[in-house]
C-alpha positions as CSV (number, residue, x, y, z in Angstrom):
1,X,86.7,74.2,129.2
2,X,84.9,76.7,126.7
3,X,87.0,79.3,128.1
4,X,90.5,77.4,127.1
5,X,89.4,76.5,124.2
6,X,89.0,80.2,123.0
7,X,92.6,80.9,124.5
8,X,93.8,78.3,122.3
9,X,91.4,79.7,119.0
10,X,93.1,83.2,119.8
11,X,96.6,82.1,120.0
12,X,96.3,80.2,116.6
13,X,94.7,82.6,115.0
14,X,97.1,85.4,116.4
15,X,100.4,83.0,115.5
16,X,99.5,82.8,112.3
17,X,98.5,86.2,110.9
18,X,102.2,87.0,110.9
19,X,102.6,84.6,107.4
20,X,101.1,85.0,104.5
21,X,99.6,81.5,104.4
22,X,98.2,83.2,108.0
23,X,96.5,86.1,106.3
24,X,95.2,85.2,103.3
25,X,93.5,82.5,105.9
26,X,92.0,85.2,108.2
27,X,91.1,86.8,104.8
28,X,89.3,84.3,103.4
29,X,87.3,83.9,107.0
30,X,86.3,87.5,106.7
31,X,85.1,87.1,102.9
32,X,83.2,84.1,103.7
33,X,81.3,85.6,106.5
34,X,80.8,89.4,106.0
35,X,82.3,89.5,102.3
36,X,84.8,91.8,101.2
37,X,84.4,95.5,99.5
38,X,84.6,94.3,95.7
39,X,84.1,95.7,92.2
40,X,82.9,92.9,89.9
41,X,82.8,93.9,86.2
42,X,81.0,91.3,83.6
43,X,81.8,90.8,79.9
44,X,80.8,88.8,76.9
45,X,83.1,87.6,74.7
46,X,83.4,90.1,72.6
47,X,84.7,92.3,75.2
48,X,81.6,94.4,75.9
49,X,80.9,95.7,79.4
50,X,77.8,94.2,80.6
51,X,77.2,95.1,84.3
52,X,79.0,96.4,87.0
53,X,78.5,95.6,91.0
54,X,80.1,96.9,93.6
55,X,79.6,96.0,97.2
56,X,80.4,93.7,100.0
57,X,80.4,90.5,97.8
58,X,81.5,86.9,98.6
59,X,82.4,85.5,95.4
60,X,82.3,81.3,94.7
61,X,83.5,80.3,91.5
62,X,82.8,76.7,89.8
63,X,85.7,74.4,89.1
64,X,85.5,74.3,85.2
65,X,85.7,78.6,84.9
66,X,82.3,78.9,83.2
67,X,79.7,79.9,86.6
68,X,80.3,82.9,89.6
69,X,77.8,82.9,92.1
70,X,77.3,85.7,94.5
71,X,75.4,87.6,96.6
72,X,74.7,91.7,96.8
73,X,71.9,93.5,98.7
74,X,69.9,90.1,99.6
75,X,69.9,89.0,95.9
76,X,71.9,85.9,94.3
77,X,73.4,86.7,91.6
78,X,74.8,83.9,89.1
79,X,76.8,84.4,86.0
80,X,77.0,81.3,83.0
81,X,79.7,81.9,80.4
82,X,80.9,85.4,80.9
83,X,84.0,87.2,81.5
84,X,84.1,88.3,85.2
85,X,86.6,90.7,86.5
86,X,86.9,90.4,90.6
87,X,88.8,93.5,91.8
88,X,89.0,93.9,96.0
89,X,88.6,97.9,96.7
């Protein structure tokens, strides 16, 4: 039975990485469990560069815009009422 059910994981999976709707699935799979290579560059309002990181980073954001949470070498990492730039390398 466990068997069949991993023939019927691989064939969904496999069915659907040819859409888009498929990818960015699979995509957001991979970020959530091994993070993707990201560049994430903070600012205050003013437009100043505060920090930089760069790394395997899974990024959650809060519903209302104002809080990103990650994590990067073992350490969380949360931002409160700064610009954040998230660019995938």
């Amino acid at each position: 039975m466990k068997k069949l059910w991993i023939v019927v994981s691989v064939i969904a999976v496999l069915s659907l990485a040819g859409c888009e709707a498929g990818k960015r699935w699979i995509k957001d799979l991979d970020s959530a469990h091994v993070g993707l290579d990201r560049r994430v560059e903070v600012y205050d309002h003013n437009g100043n560069l505060l920090k930089v990181y760069e790394g395997k980073i899974d990024v959650e954001a809060n519903d209302y815009g104002n809080k990103v949470k990650f994590d990067l070498n073992g350490k969380r990492i949360i931002i409160n009422n700064a610009i954040v730039i998230i660019e995938e390398k």
